[in-house]
C-alpha positions in Angstrom: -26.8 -6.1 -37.7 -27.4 -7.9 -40.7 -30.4 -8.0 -42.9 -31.0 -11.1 -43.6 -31.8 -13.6 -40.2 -31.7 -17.3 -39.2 -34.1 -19.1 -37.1 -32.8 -21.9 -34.7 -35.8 -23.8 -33.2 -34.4 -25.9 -30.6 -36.0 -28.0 -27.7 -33.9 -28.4 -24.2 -32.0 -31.5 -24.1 -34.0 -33.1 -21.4 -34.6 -36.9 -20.7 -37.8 -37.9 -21.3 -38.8 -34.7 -23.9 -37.2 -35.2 -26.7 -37.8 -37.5 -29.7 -40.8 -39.1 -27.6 -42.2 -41.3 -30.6 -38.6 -42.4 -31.2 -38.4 -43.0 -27.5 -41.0 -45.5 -28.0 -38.5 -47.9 -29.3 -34.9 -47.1 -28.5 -35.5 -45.8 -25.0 -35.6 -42.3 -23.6 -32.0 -42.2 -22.7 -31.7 -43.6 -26.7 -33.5 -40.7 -27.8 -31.6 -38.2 -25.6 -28.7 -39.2 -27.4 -29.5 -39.2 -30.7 -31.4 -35.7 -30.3 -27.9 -34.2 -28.8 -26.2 -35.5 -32.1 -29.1 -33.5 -34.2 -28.7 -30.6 -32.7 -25.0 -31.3 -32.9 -25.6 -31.4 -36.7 -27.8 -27.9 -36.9 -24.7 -26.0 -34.8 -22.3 -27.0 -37.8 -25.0 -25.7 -40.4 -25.3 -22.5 -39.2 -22.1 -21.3 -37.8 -20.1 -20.5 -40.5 -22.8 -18.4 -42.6 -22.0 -15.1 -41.5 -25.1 -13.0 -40.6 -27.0 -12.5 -37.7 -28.7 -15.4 -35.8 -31.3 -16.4 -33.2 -31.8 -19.5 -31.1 -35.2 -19.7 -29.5 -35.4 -22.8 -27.0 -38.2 -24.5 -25.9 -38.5 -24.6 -22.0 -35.6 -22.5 -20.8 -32.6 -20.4 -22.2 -29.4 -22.4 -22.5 -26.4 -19.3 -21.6 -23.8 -22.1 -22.6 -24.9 -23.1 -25.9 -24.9 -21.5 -29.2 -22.0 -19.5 -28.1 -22.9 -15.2 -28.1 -25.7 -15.7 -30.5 -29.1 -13.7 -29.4 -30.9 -16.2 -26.8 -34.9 -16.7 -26.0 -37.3 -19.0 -24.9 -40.4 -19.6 -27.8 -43.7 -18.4 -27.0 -47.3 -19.1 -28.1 -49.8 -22.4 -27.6 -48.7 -24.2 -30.6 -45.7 -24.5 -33.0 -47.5 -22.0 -35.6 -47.8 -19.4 -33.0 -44.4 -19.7 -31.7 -42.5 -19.7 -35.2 -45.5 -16.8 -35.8 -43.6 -14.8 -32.9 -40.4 -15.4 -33.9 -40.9 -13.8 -37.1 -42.8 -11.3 -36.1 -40.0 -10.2 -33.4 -37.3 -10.1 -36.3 -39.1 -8.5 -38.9 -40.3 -5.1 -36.0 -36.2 -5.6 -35.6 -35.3 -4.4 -39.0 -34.7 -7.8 -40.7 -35.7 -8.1 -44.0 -34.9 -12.1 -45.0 -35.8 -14.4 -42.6 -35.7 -18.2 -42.5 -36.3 -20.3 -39.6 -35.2 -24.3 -39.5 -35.4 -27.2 -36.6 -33.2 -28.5 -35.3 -34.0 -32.5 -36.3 -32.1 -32.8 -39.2 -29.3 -35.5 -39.8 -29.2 -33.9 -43.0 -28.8 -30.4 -42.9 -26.0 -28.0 -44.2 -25.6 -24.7 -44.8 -26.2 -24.9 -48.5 -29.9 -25.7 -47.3 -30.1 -22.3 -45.4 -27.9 -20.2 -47.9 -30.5 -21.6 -50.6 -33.1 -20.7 -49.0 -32.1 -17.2 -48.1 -31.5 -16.8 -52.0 -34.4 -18.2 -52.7 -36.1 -15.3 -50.6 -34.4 -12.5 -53.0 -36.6 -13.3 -55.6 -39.9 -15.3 -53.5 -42.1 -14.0 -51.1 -41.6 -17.0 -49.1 -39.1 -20.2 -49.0 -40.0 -23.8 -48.0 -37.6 -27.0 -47.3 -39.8 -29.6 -47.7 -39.5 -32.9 -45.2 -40.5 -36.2 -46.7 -42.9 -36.3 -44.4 -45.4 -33.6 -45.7 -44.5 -31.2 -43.5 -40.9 -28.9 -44.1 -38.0 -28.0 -42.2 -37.5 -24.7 -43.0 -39.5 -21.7 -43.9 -38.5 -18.3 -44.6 -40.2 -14.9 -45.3 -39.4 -11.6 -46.9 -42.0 -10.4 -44.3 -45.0 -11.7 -42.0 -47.7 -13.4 -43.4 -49.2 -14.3 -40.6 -51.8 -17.1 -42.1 -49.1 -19.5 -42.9 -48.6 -20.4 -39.2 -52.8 -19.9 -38.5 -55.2 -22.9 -38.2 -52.7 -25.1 -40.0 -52.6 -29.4 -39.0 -49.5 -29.3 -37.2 -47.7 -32.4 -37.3 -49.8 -33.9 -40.3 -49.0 -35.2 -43.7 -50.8 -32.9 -45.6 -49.4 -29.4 -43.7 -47.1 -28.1 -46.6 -50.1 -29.0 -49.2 -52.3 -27.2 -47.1 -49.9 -24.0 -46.9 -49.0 -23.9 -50.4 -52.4 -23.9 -51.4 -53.1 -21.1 -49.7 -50.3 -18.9 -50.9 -51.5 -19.6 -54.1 -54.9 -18.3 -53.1 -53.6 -15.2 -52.0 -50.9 -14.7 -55.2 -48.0 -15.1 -52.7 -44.7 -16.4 -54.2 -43.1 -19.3 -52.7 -40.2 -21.7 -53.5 -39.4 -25.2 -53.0 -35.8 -26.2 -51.6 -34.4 -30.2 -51.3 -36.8 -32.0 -49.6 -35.3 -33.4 -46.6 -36.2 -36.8 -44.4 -36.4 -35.8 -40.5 -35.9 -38.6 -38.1 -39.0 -39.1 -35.8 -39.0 -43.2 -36.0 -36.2 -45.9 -35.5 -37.5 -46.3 -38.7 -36.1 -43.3 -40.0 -33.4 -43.4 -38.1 -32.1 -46.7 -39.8 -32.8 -45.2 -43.1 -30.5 -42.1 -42.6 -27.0 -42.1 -43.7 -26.4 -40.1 -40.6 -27.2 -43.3 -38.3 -25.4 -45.2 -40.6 -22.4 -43.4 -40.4 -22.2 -42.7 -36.8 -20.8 -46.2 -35.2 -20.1 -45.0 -32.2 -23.8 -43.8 -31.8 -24.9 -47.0 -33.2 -23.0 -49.2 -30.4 -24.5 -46.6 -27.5 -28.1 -47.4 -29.2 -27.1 -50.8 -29.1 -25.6 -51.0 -25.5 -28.8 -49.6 -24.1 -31.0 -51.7 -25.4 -29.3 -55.2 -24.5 
């Protein structure tokens, strides 16, 4: 066992639950597709940073994915109280430096999660920032549970929110890269991932003729 831990947040691949508002433009098959290349993309960030590592999944444990890694399905009402259980679980495990990321990033590497681990050596707490207002990754040194309480989920104000109140309550945090998730077409024309990816582009394509 290690002491420091990464986080996987990953939704089951399943038609029709994935990427919904991208969905509303390029199709749910579209979306399916472009979500498989994501999480794709997370896999190569985290399997070469040698420490421990755990892949919580949204509906159902996938046994052939994520090779022997420690497996488990998120629990709690909302995304705060599910990353909030996560956490907790690996911190009552012995863990010491924990950081948690999505698994929506065309972007990601594991600089990003090495960084942030660092960051956490000499910081309470760790953000990557999304463009969006929100951030892809967050990591503790240990729980502070009102980071993930009574927080506007999916807004653009969440990581102003959040960083205001570690300030309130003299908790050091660091900023990482900010990062651009993809939850439009928009956003997925913007990315250098798309861009890059003609085969994905011509499947995109193809489905939508």
């Amino acid at each position: 066992m290690t002491k420091e831990l990464i986080i996987v947040f990953v939704k089951n691949i399943k038609l029709g639950k994935v990427k919904t508002r991208l969905a509303k433009t390029i199709g749910n098959q579209g979306a399916f597709e472009v979500y498989s290349e994501l999480v794709k993309i997370t896999e190569n960030a985290t399997e070469n940073i040698p420490i421990d590592k755990r892949i919580y999944f949204s509906d159902a444990v996938i046994k052939s994915k994520w090779g022997a890694h420690y497996k488990a399905v998120q629990e709690g009402n909302n995304l705060g109280e599910r990353m909030k259980n996560a956490f907790i679980k690996g911190f009552e495990d012995g863990y010491n430096r924990i950081v948690l990321i999505g698994s929506d990033l065309p972007e990601i590497n594991s600089s990003h999660i090495k960084n942030g681990l660092q960051a956490l050596k000499t910081n309470n707490v760790v953000f990557g920032p999304a463009i969006d207002g929100g951030y892809y990754l967050v990591g503790m040194t240990k729980m502070y549970d009102f980071i993930f309480d009574n927080k506007p989920w999916s807004q653009s104000n969440l990581l102003d929110v959040t960083s205001k109140e570690l300030k309130q309550n003299n908790t050091s945090f660091a900023l990482l890269n900010s990062l651009n998730d993809i939850d439009t077409f928009e956003d997925l024309e913007a990315s250098a991932f798309y861009k890059s990816n003609i085969k994905l582009q011509q499947r995109i394509q193809q489905l939508n003729d």
